[in-house]
MARNU-322867 format. One record per residue (C-alpha): residue in one letter; x, y, z. Coordinates in steps of 0.02 Angstrom, whole numbers, padded with zeros to 5 digits, always signed. Example, Ala and Ser with C-alpha at 12.3 -4.5 7.8 and 13.67 -1.06 7.14 Angstrom:
// MARNU-322867
A+00615-00225+00390S+00684-00053+00357
***
This chain:
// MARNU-322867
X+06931+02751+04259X+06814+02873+04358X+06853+03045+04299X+06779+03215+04354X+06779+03403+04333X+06925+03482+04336X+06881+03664+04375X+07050+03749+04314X+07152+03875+04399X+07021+04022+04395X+06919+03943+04526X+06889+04053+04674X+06674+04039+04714X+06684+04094+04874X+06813+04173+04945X+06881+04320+04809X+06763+04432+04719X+06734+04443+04559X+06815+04602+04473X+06785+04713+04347X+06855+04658+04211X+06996+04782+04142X+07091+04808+03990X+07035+04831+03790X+06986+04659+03764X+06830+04691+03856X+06705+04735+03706X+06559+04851+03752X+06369+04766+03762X+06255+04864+03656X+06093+04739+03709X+06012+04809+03857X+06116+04708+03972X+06279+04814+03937X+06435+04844+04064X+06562+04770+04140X+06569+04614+04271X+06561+04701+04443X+06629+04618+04605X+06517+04541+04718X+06558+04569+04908X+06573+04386+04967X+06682+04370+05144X+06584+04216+05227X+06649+04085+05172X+06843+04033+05215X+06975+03979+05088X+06948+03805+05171X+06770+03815+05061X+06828+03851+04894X+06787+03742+04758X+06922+03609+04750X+07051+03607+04604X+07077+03435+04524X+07154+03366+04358X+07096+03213+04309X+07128+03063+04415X+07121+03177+04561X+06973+03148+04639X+07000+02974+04649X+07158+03010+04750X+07073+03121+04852X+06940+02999+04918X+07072+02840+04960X+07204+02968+05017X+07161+03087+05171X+07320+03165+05170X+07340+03208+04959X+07169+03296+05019X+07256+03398+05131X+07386+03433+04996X+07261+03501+04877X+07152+03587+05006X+07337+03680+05033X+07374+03697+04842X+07180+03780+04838X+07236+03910+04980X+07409+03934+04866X+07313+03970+04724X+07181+04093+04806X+07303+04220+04836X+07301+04228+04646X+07103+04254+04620X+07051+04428+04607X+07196+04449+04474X+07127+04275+04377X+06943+04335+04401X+06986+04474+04294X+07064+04376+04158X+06943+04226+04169X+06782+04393+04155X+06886+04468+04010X+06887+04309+03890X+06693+04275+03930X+06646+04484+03888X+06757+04453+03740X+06637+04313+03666X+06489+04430+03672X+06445+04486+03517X+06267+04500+03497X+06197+04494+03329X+06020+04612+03374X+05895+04469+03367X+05775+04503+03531X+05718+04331+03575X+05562+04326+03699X+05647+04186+03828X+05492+04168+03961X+05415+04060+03861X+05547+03936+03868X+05599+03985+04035X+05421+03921+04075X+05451+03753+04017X+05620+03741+04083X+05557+03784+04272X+05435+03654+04235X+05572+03513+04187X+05675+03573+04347X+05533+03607+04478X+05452+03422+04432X+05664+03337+04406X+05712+03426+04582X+05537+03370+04665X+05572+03171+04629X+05744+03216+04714X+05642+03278+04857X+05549+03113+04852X+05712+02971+04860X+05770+03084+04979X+05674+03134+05100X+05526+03027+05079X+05395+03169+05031X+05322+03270+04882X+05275+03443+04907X+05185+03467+04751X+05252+03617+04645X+05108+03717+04566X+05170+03756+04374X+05062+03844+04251X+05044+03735+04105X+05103+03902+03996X+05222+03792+03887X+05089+03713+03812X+05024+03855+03711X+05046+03850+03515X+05137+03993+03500X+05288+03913+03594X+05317+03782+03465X+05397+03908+03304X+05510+03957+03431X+05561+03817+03514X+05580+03754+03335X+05744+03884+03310X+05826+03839+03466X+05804+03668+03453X+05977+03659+03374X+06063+03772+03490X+06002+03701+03624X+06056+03520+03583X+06240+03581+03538X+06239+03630+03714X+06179+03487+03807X+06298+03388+03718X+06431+03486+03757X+06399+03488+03931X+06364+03300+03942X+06535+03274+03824X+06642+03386+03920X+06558+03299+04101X+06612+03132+04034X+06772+03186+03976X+06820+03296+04137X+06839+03443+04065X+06909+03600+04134X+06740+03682+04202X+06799+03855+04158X+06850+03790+03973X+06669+03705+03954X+06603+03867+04025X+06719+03963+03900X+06646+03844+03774X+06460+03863+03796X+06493+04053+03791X+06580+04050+03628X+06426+03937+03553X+06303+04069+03631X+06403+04233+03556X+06275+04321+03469X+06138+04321+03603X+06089+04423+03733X+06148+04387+03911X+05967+04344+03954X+05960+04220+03810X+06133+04136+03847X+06060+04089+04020X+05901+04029+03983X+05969+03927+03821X+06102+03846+03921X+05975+03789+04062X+05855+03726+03949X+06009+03609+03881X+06038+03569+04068X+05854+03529+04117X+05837+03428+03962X+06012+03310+04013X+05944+03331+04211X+05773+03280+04168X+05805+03139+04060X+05915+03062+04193X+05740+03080+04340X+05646+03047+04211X+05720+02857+04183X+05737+02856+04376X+05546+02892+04395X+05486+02750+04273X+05607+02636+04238X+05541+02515+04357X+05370+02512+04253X+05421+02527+04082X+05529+02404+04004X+05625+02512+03879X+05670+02628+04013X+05731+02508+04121X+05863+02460+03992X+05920+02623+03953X+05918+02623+04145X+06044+02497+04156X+06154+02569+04033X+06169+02702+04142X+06203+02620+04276X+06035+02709+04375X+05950+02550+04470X+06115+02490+04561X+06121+02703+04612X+05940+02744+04652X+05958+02568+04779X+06111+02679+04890X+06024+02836+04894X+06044+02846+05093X+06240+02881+05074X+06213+03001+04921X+06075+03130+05032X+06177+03271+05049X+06236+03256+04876X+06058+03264+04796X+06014+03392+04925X+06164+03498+04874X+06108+03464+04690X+05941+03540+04729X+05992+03681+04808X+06098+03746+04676X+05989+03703+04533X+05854+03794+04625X+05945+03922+04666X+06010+03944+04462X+05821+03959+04428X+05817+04092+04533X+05969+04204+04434X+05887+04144+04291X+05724+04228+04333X+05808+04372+04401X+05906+04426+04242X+05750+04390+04147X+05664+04522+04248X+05778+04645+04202X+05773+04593+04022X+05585+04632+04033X+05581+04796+04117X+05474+04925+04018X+05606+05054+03920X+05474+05191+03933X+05488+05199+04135X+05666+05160+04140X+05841+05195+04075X+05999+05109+04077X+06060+05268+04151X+05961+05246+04310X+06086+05188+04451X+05995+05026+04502X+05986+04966+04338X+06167+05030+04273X+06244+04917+04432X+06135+04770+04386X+06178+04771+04197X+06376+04770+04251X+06333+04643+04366X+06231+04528+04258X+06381+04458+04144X+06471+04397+04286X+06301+04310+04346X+06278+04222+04183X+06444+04161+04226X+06433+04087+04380X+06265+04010+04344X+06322+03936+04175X+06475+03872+04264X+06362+03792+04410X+06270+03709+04266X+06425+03632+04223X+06470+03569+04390X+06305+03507+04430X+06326+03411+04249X+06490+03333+04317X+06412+03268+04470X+06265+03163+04379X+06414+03106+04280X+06516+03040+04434X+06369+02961+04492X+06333+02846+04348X+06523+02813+04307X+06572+02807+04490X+06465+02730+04588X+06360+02774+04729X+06531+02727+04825X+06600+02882+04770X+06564+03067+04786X+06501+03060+04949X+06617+03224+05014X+06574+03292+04856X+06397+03402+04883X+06514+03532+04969X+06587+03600+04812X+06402+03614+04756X+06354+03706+04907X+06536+03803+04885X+06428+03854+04716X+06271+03879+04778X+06317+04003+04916X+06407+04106+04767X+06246+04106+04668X+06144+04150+04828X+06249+04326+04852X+06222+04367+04666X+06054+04325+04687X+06016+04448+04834X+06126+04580+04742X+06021+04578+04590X+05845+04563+04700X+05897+04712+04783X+05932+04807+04633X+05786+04717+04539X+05672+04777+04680X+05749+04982+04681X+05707+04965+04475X+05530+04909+04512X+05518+05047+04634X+05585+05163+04513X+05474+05117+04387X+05316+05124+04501X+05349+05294+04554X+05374+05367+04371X+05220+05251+04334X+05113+05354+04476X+05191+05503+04424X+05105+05480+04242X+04936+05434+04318X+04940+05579+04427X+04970+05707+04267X+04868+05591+04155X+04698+05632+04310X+04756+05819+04303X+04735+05816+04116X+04578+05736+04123X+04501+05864+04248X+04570+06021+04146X+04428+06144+04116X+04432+06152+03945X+04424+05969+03919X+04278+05881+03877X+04208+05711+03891X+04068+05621+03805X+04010+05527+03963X+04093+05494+04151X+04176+05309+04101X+04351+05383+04072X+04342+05498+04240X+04282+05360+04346X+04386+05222+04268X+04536+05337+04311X+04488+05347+04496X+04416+05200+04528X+04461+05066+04419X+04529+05041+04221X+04516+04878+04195X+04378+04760+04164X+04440+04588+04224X+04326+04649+04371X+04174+04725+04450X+04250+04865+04555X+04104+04936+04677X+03953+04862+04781X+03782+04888+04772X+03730+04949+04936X+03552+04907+04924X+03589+04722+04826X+03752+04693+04923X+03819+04599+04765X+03971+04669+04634X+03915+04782+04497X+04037+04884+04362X+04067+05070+04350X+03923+05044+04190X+03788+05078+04337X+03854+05258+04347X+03857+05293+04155X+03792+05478+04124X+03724+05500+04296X+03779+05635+04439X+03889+05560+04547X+03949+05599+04733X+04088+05554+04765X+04109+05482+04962X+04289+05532+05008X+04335+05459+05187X+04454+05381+05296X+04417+05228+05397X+04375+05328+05541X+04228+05400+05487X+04093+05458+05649X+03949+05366+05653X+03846+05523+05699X+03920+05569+05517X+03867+05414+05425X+03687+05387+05513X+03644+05592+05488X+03707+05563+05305X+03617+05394+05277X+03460+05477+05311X+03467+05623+05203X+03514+05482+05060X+03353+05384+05106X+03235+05548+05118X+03314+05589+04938X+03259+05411+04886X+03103+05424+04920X+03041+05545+04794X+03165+05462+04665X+03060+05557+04525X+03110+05727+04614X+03283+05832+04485X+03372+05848+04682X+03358+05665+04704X+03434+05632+04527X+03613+05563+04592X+03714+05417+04659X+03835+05421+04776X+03978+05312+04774X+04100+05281+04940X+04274+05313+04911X+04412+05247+05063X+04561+05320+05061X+04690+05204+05180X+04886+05186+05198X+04946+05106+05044X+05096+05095+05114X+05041+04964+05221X+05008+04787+05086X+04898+04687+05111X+04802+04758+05248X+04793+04712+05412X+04660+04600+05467X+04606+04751+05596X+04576+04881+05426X+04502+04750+05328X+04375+04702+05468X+04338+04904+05493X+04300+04938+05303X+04193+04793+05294X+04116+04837+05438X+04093+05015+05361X+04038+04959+05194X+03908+04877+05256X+03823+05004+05326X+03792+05098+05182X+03657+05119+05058X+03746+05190+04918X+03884+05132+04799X+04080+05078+04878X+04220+05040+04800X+04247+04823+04838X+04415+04852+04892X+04517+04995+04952X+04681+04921+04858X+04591+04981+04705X+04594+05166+04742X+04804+05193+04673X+04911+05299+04750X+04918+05439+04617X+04726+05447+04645X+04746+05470+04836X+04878+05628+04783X+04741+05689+04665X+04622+05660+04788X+04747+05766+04930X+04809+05905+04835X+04670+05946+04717X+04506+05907+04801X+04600+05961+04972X+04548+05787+05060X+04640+05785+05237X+04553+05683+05393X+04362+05730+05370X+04247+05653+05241X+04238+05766+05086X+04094+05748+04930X+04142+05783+04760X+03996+05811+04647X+04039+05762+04466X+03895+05791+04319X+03866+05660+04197X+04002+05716+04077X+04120+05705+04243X+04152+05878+04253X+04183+05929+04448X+04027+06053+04495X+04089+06037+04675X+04265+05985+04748X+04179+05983+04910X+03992+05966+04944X+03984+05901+05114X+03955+06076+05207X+03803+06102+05068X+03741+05946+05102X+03722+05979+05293X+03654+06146+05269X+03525+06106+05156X+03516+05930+05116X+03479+05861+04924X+03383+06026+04918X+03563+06097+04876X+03560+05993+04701X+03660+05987+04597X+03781+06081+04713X+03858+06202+04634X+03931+06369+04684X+03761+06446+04591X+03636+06356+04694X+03729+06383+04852X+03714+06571+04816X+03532+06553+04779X+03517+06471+04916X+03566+06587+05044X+03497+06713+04958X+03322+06636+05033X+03412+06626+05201X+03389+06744+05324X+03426+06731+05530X+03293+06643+05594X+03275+06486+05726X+03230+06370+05579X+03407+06411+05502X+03485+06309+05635X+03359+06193+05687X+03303+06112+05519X+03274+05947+05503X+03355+05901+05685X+03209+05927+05793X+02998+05921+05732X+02975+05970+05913X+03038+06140+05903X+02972+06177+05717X+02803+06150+05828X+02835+06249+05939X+02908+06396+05803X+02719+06381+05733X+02630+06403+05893X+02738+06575+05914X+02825+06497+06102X+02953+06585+06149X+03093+06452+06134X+03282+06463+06224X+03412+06335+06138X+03558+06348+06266X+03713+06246+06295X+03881+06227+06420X+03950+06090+06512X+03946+06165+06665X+03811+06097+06761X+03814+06227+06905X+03782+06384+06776X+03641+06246+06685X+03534+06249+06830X+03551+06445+06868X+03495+06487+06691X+03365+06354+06663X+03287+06393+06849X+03312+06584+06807X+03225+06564+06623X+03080+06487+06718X+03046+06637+06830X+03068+06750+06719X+02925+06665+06602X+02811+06641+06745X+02839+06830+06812X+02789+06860+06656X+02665+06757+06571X+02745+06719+06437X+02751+06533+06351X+02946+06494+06360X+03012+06317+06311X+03188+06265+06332X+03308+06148+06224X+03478+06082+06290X+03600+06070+06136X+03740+06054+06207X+03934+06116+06142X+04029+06095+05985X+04139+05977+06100X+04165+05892+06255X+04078+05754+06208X+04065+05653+06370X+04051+05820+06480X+03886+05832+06371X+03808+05679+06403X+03828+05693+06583X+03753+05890+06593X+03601+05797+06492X+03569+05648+06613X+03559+05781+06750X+03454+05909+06665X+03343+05732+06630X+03318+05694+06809X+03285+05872+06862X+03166+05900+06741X+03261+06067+06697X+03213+06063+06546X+03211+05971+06374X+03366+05906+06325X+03426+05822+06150X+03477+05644+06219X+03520+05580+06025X+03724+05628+06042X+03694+05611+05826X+03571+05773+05860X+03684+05876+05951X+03856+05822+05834X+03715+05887+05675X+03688+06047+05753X+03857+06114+05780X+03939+06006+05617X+03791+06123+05509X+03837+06312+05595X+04020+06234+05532X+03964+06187+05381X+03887+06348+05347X+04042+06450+05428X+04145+06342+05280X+03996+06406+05147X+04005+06576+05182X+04202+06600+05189X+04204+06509+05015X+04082+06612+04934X+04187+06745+04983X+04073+06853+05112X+04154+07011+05189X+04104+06979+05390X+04043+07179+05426X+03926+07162+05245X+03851+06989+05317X+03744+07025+05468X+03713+06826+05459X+03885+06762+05460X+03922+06891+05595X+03777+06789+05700X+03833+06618+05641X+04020+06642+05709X+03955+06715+05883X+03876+06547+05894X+04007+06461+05862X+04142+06557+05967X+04006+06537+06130X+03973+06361+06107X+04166+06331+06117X+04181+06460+06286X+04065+06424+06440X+03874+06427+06411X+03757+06511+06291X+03599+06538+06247X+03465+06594+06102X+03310+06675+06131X+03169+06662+05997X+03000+06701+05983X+02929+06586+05851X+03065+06577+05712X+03104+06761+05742X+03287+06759+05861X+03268+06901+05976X+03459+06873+06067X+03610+06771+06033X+03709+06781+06204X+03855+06717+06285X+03821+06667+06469X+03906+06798+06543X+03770+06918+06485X+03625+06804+06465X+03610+06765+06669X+03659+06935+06713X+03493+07004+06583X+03390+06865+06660X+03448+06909+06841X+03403+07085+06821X+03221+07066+06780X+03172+07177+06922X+03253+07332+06813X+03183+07295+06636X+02994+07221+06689X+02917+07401+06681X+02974+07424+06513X+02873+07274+06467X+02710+07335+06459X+02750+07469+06347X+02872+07385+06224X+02843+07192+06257X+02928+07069+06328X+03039+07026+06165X+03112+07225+06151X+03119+07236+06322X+03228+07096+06356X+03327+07131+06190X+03368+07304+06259X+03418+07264+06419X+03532+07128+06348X+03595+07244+06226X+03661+07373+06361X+03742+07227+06460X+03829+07152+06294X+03915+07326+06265X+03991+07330+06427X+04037+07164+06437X+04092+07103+06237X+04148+06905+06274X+04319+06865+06178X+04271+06758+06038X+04401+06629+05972X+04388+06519+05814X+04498+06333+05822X+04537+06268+05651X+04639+06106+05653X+04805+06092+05549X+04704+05948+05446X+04594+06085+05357X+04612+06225+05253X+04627+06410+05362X+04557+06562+05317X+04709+06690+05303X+04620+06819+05436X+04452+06827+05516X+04347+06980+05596X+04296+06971+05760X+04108+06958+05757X+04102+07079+05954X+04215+07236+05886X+04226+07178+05685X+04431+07195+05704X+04536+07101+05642X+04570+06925+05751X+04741+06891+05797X+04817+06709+05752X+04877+06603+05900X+04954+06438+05876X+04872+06325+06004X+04875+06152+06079X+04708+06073+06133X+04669+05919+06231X+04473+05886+06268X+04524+05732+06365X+04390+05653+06267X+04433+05522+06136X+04252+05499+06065X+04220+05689+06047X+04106+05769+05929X+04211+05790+05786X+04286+05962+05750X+04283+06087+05615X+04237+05991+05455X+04325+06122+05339
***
């Protein structure tokens, strides 16, 4: 007589959650997956879906009588009302087997070979089915050596429960009571271990049975054992039996899933994580009851494979929804555990960055030392060596952080959006620097650093593109992919070295001590003449300086370094409005002429207003005003290097009124951000720095200061007569830092030498391509 699974009175799947379990027969779990079975939330499914109660001889009533179905389907609503009282009980006896013994068994290894069994068993059920094989990629892991000692001690453990579940599927046992059984056999392992012990007993009963169905029809000795179990006269009626073997797949697929699940947790590192943290303390109560469930769906799905060979394909059509009944149970303590799997993995990650971060500030600390640079750029850049982390920009092929060994490194620290008046004025410093390789400033790499949104993983087809793009058009080291730079780099990177939007260059020596956290203002003051930029050669540096013409036009334009040798008078002026342009340029000229002097003009433009720029310069262009940069790279160089040595200066901690040249350098820069301006020079020696509203008014009034000329010269004539006007009139001078960089805490005012008041200001250029502000 055809006999199933009788699932006993403690059978609610769907409909009741599971409780904690109360009382003092629940012992505690000292393993690592200790607590107490926790409900799971599980509303969706009505009491019409619960997992059917039958005794034995049942079933069969139940398929030739519709209306004893209706009868139990009533009983099963009777005997919900008692299920969250039950649940309790039924949780109590199953915490009351545990009684681990200490052994820590290392279960992926067999949990390998078991996905394996399943994954291939679950695929041929996917192939009588529906017809196709979607071919399941398993790594062939169980086939290492070191798998077979232990496989050897659970050979025996796992064959005691494969028969039991075959005996007790035969027999029609009560599926709690085999479930009750398999615990009791499984007492003194971890909750990790009982799982993946009583699938591998499933998957070897479930794979043996696709295993005869897959080759009996070739081999002759299967075929017979094929008979026995009745499998040809089943696999020729597999049309009726679809949803059944659907349902089958579903839930054993969905077991494998628990199963990894719980295995995750077992593997968490205890060095990151406690069982005190909340995600993990609500998985570890909920993980006994999901052992449960999943060991208890092993059972069923046992039964079913049972029914079909002693039953017929005839029978156990309506049965694949107590499967699914199952299978939707496993699903919600699935996604209960993934969420709290995922908040641990989190958790861990976060302490994880929070260790790299201190383990970086350790290794800059002053007073440690390092032998070479390996350890400091293996921290930033990459640890491991399973690759080769940066690009050869010169080669274009991989190369490994070895290529930097004992060398002075710069460090390229930049967003994606970095101005390509930036990267081309940089490239060509880099390529001067390699051409006299020989030379102690050209005796460093540097090595391109991106800093993107890690938050966003993977990155979007739209970064990748740009930073490839980027990369590309470099000469010097990068890093091969931006995913490599961590996130507790990018903090180091933020809150040490100060990195915000603009491009920053840390100069490390070749122990990897930091000699600059920022060399990128040095570097456009003075080029690799600044090597090995430190705070000491800066000083030295400006102690050559002093406020001449070649201070601000070096290296931009050979033209006027000409002209500085031939002793021309030389006016660099700027604005963007065109009207004032043409007053001062045709004013300039008249003045010269009156004169007899040699003047030549330069159109630089303004620290912004990008567009505005361009235009003044086409018209000064077809006027023939005067000369005018038309390289937009030219003009962003000359106001990003009075910036850059604004930046210098306020680190090096210069008081404005004791710093005639700072005093000059922020004039500039406050009258190239309001209206026009202009500065005379004769040869490299400035004569005026003016605003315009003094510098047309001196050139207008010619007529007073031309006598004066004979006697003093043209240069102290002018100068005076400028002087007088600037005295009256004293432009207001204004200084915009953006919230992106780091502000000085007061400023002088370089007019009056007071003390500048702070505004808080918002400012729209209404140009979305303009020259990039202050780089400090």
């Amino acid at each position: 007589m055809a006999q199933t699974t009788n699932t006993g009175p403690l059978h609610p799947l769907v409909k009741g959650p599971v409780n904690k379990p109360g009382g003092a027969s629940a012992k505690p779990l000292p393993d690592h997956n200790h607590g107490t079975a926790q409900s799971i939330p599980d509303s969706s499914v009505s009491a019409s879906q619960q997992l059917h109660v039958a005794t034995p001889g049942a079933k069969q009533a139940h398929m030739k009588n519709p209306s004893a179905s209706h009868a139990l389907i009533r009983a099963d609503r009777t005997a919900g009302m008692l299920g969250m009282s039950e649940d309790n009980v039924m949780m109590n006896q199953i915490l009351a087997t545990h009684a681990p013994d200490g052994r820590e068994i290392d279960v992926r290894p067999l949990l390998y070979l078991v996905e394996d069994i399943l994954n291939r068993a679950t695929e041929h059920v996917d192939v009588i089915v529906k017809g196709t094989q979607a071919r399941v990629e398993m790594e062939e892991k169980a086939q290492q050596a070191n798998y077979i000692a232990m496989l050897e001690a659970l050979t025996f453990t796992i064959d005691r429960i494969a028969c039991e579940l075959s005996y007790k599927a035969y027999r029609g046992s009560d599926a709690h009571a085999t479930t009750t059984a398999i615990f009791n056999l499984l007492s003194s392992y971890t909750w990790d271990a009982k799982l993946v012990l009583s699938l591998s007993a499933f998957a070897l009963n479930y794979g043996e049975f696709w295993l005869l169905a897959q080759i009996y029809s070739t081999n002759q000795l299967a075929k017979s054992m094929a008979i026995l179990k009745q499998l040809p006269s089943l696999l020729e009626h597999t049309a009726p039996l679809k949803p059944r073997f659907e349902a089958l797949n579903i839930l054993i697929r969905t077991m494998m899933d628990v199963t990894r699940c719980v295995v995750e947790f077992k593997e968490l590192p205890s060095m990151y994580i406690s069982q005190d943290a909340p995600a993990l303390a609500t998985a570890l109560n909920l993980i006994p009851t999901a052992v449960y469930w999943t060991i208890r769906s092993m059972v069923a799905c046992a039964a079913q494979i049972s029914s079909l060979a002693t039953m017929g394909h005839e029978y156990g059509i309506s049965e694949s929804w107590e499967l699914s009944a199952l299978a939707h149970k496993l699903r919600n303590i699935h996604e209960h555990l993934r969420q709290q799997l995922n908040f641990c993995h989190q958790y861990i990650e976060e302490k994880k960055e929070v260790e790299t971060y201190r383990l970086l500030l350790n290794l800059f600390a002053p007073n440690v030392m390092h032998i070479d640079n390996m350890k400091i750029l293996k921290a930033l850049i990459y640890a491991r060596d399973d690759k080769l982390p940066l690009i050869d920009g010169t080669t274009r092929r991989k190369v490994g952080l070895e290529v930097l060994r004992r060398k002075n490194v710069l460090l390229l620290i930049s967003s994606l959006e970095f101005s390509s008046d930036e990267l081309a004025i940089l490239e060509q410093i880099y390529n001067d620097s390699r051409i006299h390789e020989t030379r102690l400033e050209s005796q460093y790499e540097v090595v391109w650093i991106p800093v993107v949104d890690r938050s966003v993983v993977p990155l979007s087809d739209e970064t990748r593109t740009k930073f490839e793009t980027l990369r590309s058009t470099m000469p010097w080291y990068s890093v091969e992919d931006p995913l490599l730079i961590e996130k507790p780099v990018i903090r180091f990177i933020k809150e040490v070295w100060h990195f915000r939007t603009k491009p920053i260059l840390v100069v490390l020596d070749p122990q990897g001590k930091v000699l600059s956290p920022n060399a990128i203002h040095m570097m456009w003051i003075w080029g690799s003449t600044a090597f090995p930029f430190t705070s000491l050669r800066e000083e030295a540096l400006w102690r050559e300086e002093t406020w001449r013409l070649e201070l601000l036009i070096d290296g931009i334009d050979p033209m006027i370094l000409n002209w500085i040798k031939e002793e021309k008078y030389i006016f660099l002026y700027g604005g963007d409005d065109i009207e004032w342009v043409r007053k001062f340029a045709t004013s300039a000229r008249s003045v010269a002429s009156a004169s007899g002097i040699p003047l030549e003009m330069v159109y630089v433009g303004k620290s912004n207003k990008r567009e505005q720029v361009k235009k003044v310069t086409t018209i000064i262009n077809v006027d023939n005003l005067s000369h005018a940069w038309q390289d937009q790279a030219m003009v962003w160089f000359f106001w990003a290097r009075l910036e850059s040595m604004l930046f210098s200066k306020i680190q090096l901690g210069r008081v404005d009124d004791q710093d005639p040249m700072l005093l000059q350098i922020k004039k500039l820069l406050s009258y190239g951000r309001e209206g026009g301006w202009a500065v005379l020079s004769q040869g490299s020696d400035i004569v005026v720095n003016a605003h315009s509203t003094t510098i047309l008014p001196a050139l207008g009034g010619y007529d007073e200061w031309k006598v004066n000329v004979a006697d003093k010269g043209f240069k102290l004539a002018f100068k005076e007569y400028h002087d007088r006007l600037h005295d009256v009139a004293h432009p207001c001078c204004r200084f915009e830092f953006p919230t992106t960089t780091r502000v000085p805490e007061s400023m002088r005012c370089p007019e009056c030498l007071r003390t500048m008041e702070t505004y808080t200001s918002f400012v729209c250029c209404h140009d979305d391509q303009g020259i990039p502000g202050s780089l400090f």
